[in-house]
C-alpha positions in Angstrom: 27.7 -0.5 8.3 30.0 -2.7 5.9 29.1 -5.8 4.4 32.1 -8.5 4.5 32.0 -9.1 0.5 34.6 -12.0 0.9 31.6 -14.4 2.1 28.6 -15.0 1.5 25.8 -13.3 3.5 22.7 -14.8 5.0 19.2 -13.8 4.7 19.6 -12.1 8.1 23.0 -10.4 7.6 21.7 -8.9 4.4 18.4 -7.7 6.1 20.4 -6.4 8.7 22.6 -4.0 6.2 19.6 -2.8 4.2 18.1 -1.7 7.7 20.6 0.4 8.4 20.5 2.6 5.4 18.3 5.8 5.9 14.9 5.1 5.3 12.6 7.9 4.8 8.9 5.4 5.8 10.7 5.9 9.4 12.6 9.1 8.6 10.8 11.3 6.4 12.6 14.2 6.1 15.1 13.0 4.4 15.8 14.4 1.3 15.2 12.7 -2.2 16.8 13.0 -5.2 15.9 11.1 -8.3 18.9 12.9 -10.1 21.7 10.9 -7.4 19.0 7.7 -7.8 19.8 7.2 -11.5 23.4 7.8 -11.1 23.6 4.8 -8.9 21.0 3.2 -11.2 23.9 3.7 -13.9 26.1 1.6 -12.1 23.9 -1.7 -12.7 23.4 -0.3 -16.8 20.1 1.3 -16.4 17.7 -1.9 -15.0 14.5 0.4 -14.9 15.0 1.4 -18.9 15.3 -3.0 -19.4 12.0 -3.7 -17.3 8.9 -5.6 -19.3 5.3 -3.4 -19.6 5.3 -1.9 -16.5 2.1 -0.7 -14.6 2.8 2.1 -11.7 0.5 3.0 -9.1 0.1 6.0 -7.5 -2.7 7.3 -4.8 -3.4 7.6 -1.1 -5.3 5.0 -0.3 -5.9 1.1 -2.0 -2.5 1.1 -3.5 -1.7 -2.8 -1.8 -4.9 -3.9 -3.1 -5.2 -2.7 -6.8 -1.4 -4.2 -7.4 -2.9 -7.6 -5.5 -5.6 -7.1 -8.2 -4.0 -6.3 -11.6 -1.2 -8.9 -10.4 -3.8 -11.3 -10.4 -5.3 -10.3 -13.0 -2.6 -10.6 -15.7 -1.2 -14.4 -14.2 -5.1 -15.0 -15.0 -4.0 -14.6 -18.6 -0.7 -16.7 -18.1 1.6 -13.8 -18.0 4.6 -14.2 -15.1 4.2 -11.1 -13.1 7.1 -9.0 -11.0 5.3 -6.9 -7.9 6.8 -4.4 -6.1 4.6 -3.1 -2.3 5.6 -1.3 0.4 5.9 -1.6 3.9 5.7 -5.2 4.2 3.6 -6.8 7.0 5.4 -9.5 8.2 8.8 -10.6 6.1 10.7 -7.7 4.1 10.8 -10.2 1.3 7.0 -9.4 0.6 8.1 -6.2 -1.0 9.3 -8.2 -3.7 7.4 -10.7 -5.3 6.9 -12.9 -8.8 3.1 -14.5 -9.1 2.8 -13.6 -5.2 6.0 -15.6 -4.3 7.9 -13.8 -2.1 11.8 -13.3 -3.1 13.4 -16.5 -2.3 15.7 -15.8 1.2 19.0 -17.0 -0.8 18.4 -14.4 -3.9 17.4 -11.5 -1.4 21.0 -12.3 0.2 23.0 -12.3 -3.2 21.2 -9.2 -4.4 22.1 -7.6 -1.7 25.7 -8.6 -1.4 25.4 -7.7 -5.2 24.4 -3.9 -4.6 26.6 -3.0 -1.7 29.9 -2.3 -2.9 28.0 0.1 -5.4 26.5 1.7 -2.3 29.6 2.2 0.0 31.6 4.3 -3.6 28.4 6.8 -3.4 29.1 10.1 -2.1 26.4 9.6 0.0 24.6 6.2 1.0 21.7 5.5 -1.2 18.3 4.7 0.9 16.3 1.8 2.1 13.9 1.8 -0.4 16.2 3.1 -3.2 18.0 -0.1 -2.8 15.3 -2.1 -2.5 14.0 -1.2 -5.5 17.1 -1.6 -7.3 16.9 -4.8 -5.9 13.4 -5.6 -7.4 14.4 -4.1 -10.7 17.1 -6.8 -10.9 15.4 -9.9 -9.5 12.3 -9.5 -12.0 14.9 -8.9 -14.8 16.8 -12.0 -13.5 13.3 -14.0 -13.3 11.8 -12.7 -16.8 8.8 -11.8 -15.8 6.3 -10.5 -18.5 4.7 -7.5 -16.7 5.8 -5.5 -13.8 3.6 -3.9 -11.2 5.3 -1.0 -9.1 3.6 0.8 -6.1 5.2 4.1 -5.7 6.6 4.3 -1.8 5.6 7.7 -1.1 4.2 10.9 -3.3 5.2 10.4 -6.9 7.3 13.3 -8.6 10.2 12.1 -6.3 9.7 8.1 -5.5 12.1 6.0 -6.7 9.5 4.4 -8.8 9.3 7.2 -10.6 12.7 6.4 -13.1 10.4 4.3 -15.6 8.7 4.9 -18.3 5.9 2.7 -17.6 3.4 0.9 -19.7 0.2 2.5 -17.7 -0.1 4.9 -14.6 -3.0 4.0 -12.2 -4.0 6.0 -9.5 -6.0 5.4 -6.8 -8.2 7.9 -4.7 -6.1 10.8 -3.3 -6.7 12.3 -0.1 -5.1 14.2 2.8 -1.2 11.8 3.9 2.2 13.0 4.3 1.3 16.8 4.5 5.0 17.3 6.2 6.1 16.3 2.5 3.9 16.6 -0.2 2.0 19.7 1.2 -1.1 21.2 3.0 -3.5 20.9 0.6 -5.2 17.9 -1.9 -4.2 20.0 -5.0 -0.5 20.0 -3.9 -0.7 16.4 -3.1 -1.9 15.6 -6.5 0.6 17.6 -7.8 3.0 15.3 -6.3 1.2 12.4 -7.3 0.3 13.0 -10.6 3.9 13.7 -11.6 4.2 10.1 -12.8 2.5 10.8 -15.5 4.5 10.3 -18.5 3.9 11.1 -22.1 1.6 9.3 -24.1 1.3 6.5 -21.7 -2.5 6.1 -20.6 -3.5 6.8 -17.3 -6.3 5.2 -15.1 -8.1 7.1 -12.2 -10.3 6.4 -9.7 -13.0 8.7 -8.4 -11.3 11.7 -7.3 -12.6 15.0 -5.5 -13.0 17.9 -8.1 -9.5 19.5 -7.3 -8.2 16.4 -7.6 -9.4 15.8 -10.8 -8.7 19.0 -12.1 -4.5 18.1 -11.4 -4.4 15.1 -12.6 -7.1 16.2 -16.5 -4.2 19.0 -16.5 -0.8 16.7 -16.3 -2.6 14.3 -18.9 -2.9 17.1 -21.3 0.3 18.1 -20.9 1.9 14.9 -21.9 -0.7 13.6 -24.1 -1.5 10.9 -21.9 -5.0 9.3 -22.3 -6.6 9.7 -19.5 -9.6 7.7 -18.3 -11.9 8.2 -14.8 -13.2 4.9 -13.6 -16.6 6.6 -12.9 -16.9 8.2 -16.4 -15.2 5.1 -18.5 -16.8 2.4 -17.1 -19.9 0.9 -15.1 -20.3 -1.4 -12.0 -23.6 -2.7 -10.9 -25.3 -5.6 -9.6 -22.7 -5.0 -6.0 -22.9 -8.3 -3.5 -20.7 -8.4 -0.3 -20.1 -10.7 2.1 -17.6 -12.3 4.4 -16.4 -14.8 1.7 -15.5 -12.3 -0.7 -17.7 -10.0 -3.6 -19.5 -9.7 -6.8 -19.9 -7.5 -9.1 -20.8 -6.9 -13.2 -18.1 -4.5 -14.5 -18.2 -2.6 -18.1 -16.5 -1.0 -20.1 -16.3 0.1 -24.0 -19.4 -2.8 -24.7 -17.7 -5.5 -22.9 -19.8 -6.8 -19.8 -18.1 -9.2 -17.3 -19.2 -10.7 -14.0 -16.1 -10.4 -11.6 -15.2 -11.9 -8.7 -13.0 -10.6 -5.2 -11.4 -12.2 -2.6 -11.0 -9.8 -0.7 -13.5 -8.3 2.0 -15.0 -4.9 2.0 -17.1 -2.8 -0.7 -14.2 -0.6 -1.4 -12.3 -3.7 -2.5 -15.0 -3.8 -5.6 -13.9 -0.6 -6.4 -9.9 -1.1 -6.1 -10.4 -4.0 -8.1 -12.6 -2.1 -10.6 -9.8 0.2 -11.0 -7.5 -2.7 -11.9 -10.4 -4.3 -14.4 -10.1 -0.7 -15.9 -6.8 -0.6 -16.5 -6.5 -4.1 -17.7 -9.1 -3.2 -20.1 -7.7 -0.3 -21.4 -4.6 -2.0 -22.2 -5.9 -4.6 -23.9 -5.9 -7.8 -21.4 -9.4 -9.1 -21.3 -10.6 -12.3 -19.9 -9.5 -12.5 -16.7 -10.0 -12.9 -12.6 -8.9 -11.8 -9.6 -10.0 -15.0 -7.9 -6.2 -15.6 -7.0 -5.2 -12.2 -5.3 -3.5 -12.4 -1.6 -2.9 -9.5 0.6 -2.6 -9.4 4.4 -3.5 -7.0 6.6 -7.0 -5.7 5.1 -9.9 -6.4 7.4 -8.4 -9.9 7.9 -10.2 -12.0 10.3 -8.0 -13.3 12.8 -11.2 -15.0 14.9 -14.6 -15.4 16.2 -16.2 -15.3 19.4 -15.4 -12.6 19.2 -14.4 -11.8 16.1 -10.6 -10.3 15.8 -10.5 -8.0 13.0 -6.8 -6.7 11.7 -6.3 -3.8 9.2 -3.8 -1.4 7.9 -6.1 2.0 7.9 -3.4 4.7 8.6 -5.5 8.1 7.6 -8.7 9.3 7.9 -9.9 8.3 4.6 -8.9 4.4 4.9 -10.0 4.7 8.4 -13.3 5.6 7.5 -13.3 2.8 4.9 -12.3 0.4 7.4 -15.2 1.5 9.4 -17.6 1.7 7.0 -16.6 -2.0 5.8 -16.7 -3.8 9.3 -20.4 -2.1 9.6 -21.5 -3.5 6.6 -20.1 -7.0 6.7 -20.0 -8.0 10.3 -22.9 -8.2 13.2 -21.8 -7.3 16.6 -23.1 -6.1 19.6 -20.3 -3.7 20.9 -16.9 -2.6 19.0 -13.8 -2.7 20.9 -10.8 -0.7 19.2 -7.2 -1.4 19.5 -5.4 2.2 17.8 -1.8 2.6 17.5 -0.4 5.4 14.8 2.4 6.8 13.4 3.9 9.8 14.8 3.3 12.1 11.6 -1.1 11.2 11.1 -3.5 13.4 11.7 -4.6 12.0 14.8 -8.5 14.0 15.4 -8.8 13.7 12.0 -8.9 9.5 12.5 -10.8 10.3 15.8 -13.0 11.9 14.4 -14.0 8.8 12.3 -14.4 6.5 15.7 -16.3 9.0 17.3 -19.1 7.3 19.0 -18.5 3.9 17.1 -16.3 2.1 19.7 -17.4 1.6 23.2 -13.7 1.5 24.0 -10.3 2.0 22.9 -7.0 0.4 24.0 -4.6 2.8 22.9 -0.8 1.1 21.4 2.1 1.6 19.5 3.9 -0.5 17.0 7.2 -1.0 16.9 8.4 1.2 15.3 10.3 4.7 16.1 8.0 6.8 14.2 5.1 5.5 16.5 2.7 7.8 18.1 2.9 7.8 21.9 0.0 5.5 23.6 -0.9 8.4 26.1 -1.4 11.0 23.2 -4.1 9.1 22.1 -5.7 8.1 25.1 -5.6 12.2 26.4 -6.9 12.8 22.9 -9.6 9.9 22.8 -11.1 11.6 25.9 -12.2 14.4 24.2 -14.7 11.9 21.9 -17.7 9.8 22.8 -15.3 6.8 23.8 -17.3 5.2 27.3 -13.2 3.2 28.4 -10.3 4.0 27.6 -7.0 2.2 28.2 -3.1 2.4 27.5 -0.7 -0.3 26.9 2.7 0.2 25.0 2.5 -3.5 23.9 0.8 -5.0 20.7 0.0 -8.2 22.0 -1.2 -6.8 25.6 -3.5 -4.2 23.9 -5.6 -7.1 22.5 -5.6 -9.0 25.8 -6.9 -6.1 27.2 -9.6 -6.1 24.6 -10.4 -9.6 24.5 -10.8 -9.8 28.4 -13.4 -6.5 27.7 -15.0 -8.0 24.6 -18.3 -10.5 25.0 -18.4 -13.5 22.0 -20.8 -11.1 20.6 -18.5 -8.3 19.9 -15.6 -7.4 17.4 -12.1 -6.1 18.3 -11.2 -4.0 15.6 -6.8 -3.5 15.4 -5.8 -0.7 13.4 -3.9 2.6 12.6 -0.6 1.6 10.8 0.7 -1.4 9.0 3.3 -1.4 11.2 0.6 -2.0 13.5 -1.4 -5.1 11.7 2.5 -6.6 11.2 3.1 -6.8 15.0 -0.4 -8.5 15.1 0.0 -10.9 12.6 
């Protein structure tokens, strides 16, 4: 596709053109080179090497939530802060945010219509989320933002996040995700993963499993990276959850703070310990997360029943997800509305529902790398699951579950952000 460069573009013509470059979240086997990357990064004089303290995340699962956290944490402070997620939810312009203010729909355009001569000279079209983080290394640049917080798109060694030489490196628990590319095994994936790690910069982990840590200890060596384990560096105590949010004490080298999360679940204490860590360790002190905003985890939609929407797309978040609604919520019966992508380990995820939801309303999002509805049903059978049911729409798999689900229950949507976007 061409862009017309002799008008301007609209918010929805520009959209349209970054949608049709490959994009390896829908098409993973696509083939990544960081090399080509910062050829075309050239092109703009080298926006990554002009970017403020930067901050990059790397991990499996909580990725969404720690940037939410450290981005509120540093605008606590005063600082203007440049964020950078993937997928979005809703609005593509989420991807790109400064203070939690999405990209404005005119700058998204120009941006756009500013990168795409560049693109059509290449040898070969840059991607989706190559341009799109062009695209947010310019706008924060353009906005002077103090601090910029990057969540790597997929692995590490190879994202296109991976061209800075940020401030910190945070990484979040690593567990079994997108074995077709980053291999078979949790040591390979934190190979992959830990590959951020650059020298001398400090580096904040969450828990890991043993392997795990072992990588990750051996990269920081390597470079000389400080490296500090959120369960040996610091303490958390005095845990209180409920639906309005969490509390917690957090310490760390003889500083003591009471802490405060928006955000529902037990594992968002954690995630937003990890950011308090990190904070910490780069000297910010003083400040909340009282202001952090993210959709799409364990967001309650309603009650009577309740309607319960979250992203959990591998075993790990789903049993997190799980976990968390257990905890928080009281319900007679759970009612579970699954769609996934193509590429998950699908008994792995059963595995987790097994025997927790009386019944299952198998979807797909829309999205071509969906899994098909009837795959999970046939599979679903195989697991203590009392009805199970099949409809290819978002919207009509919840009617199904509402019409099955008593005031006293909780329909529970989940499986892939794609997924909670349809929802929402």
């Amino acid at each position: 596709m061409i862009l017309k460069l002799e008008r301007e573009v609209d918010f929805d013509s520009a959209k349209s053109f970054l949608e049709s470059l490959i994009d390896y979240e829908k098409k993973p086997g696509y083939p990544r080179s960081l090399e080509a990357f910062l050829e075309f990064l050239a092109e703009f004089d080298n926006p990554h090497e002009k970017l403020p303290p930067t901050i990059l995340i790397v991990g499996t699962k909580g990725k969404g939530s720690t940037a939410a956290f450290l981005t509120a944490g540093l605008m606590s402070k005063g600082f203007r802060v440049g964020t950078y997620t993937s997928p979005h939810l809703i609005d593509i312009r989420e991807r790109i945010t400064v203070n939690f203010e999405k990209i404005p729909e005119e700058k998204f355009a120009a941006l756009v219509q500013r990168i795409a001569p560049a693109l059509g000279n290449r040898r070969g079209i840059r991607t989706f989320f190559e341009s799109l983080t062009l695209m947010a290394f310019l706008y924060f640049l353009d906005e002077k933002v103090d601090y910029v917080v990057l969540e790597a798109g997929l692995g590490g060694r190879l994202d296109a996040t991976n061209v800075v030489n940020q401030h910190a490196t945070v990484i979040t628990p690593i567990d079994y995700d997108h074995t077709e590319i980053l291999g078979n095994t949790l040591r390979e994936i934190a190979r992959e993963k830990s590959a951020v790690i650059k020298s001398g910069n400090p580096v904040f982990s969450a828990p890991q499993e043993p392997e795990v840590a072992e990588v990750i200890k051996k990269r920081a060596e390597e470079f000389g990276a400080p490296l500090h384990f959120l369960n040996g560096s610091a303490r958390i105590w005095d845990e209180k959850v409920s639906l309005t949010g969490s509390e917690y004490s957090f310490a760390f080298k003889g500083s003591e703070r009471k802490l405060r999360v928006p955000l529902l679940g037990r594992y968002q204490i954690h995630n937003s310990a990890l950011a308090a860590l990190a904070l910490e360790g780069i000297g910010i002190d003083d400040f909340g997360f009282e202001s952090a905003v993210l959709r799409g985890r364990l967001e309650v939609l309603d009650e009577n029943p309740f309607v319960v929407v979250d992203g959990a797309h591998n075993p790990f978040s789903m049993r997190v997800a799980f976990d968390s609604l257990e905890e928080l919520f009281r319900f007679d019966k759970l009612f579970l509305v699954l769609g996934i992508s193509s590429n998950k380990d699908l008994r792995r995820m059963m595995d987790v529902v097994d025997g927790r939801a009386c019944a299952l309303i198998a979807t797909k999002a829309r999205n071509p790398r969906a899994m098909d509805p009837w795959l999970i049903a046939e599979t679903a059978e195989d697991y203590r699951i009392s009805k199970i049911r099949v409809s290819s729409e978002p919207e009509k798999a919840l009617e199904i579950a509402l019409k099955m689900a008593s005031p006293r229950d909780l329909v529970f949507v989940t499986g892939s952000f794609y997924l909670a976007g349809d929802i929402l």
